[in-house]
KEKOL-311616 format. One record per residue (C-alpha): residue in one letter; x, y, z. Coordinates in steps of 0.5 Angstrom, whole numbers, plus 2048, in hexadecimal, padded with zeros to 3 digits. Last residue first. Layout:
BEGIN
DRENGU   residu    xx    yy    zz
DRENGU        A     X     Y     Z
...
END
This chain:
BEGIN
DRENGU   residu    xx    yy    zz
DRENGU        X   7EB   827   800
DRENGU        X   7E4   827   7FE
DRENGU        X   7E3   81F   7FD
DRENGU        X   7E3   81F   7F5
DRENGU        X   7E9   825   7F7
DRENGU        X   7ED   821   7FA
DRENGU        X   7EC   81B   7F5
DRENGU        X   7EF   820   7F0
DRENGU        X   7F5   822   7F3
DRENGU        X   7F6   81C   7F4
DRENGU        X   7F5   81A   7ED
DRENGU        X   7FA   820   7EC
DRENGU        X   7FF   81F   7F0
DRENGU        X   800   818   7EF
DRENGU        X   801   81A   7E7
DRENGU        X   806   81F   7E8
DRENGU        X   80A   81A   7ED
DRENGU        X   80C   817   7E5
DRENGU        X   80B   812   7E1
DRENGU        X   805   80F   7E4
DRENGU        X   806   807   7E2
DRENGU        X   800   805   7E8
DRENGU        X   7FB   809   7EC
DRENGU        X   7F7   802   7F0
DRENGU        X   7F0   805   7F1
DRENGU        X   7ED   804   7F8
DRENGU        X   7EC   80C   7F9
DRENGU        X   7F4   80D   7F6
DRENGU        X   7F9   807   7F7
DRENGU        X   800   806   7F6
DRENGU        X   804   801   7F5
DRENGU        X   80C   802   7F7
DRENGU        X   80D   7FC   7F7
DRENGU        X   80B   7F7   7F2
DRENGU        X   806   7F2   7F0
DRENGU        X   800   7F4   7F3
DRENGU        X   7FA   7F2   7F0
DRENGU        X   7F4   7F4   7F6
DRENGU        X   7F4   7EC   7F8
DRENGU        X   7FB   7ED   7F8
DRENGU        X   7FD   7F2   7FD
DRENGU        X   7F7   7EE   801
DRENGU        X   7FA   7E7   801
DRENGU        X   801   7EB   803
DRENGU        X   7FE   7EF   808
DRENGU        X   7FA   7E9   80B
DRENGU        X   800   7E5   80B
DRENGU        X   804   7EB   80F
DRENGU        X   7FF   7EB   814
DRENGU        X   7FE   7E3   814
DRENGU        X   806   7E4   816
DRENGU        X   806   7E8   81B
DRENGU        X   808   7E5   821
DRENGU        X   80D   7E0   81D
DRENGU        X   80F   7DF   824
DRENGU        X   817   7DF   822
DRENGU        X   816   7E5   81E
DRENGU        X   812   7E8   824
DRENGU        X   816   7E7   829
DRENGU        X   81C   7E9   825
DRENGU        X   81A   7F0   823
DRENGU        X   818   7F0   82C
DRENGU        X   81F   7EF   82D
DRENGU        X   822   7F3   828
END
């Protein structure tokens, strides 16, 4: 706890943590989770069948 509470005190990763966000919403997000596939954001899927298959399909792109 000591060292949670040195670096909460510290803000030692604040610049971190504000490049993540800027970088989040520089890529359009806007809620968690978001999920990326080969830098395209997969959005409004309507079930876990629609990830396996664009998953599926990028691996085979790429000989997986």
């Amino acid at each position: 706890m000591d060292q949670f509470d040195t670096c909460m005190s510290t803000n030692k990763y604040l610049a971190k943590v504000n490049a993540d966000i800027k970088a989040a919403e520089e890529l359009g997000v806007r809620s968690t989770p978001s999920l990326f596939l080969n830098g395209e954001k997969l959005e409004n899927a309507p079930d876990y069948g629609y990830y396996r298959v664009r998953i599926e399909q990028a691996l085979a792109e790429v000989g997986g």
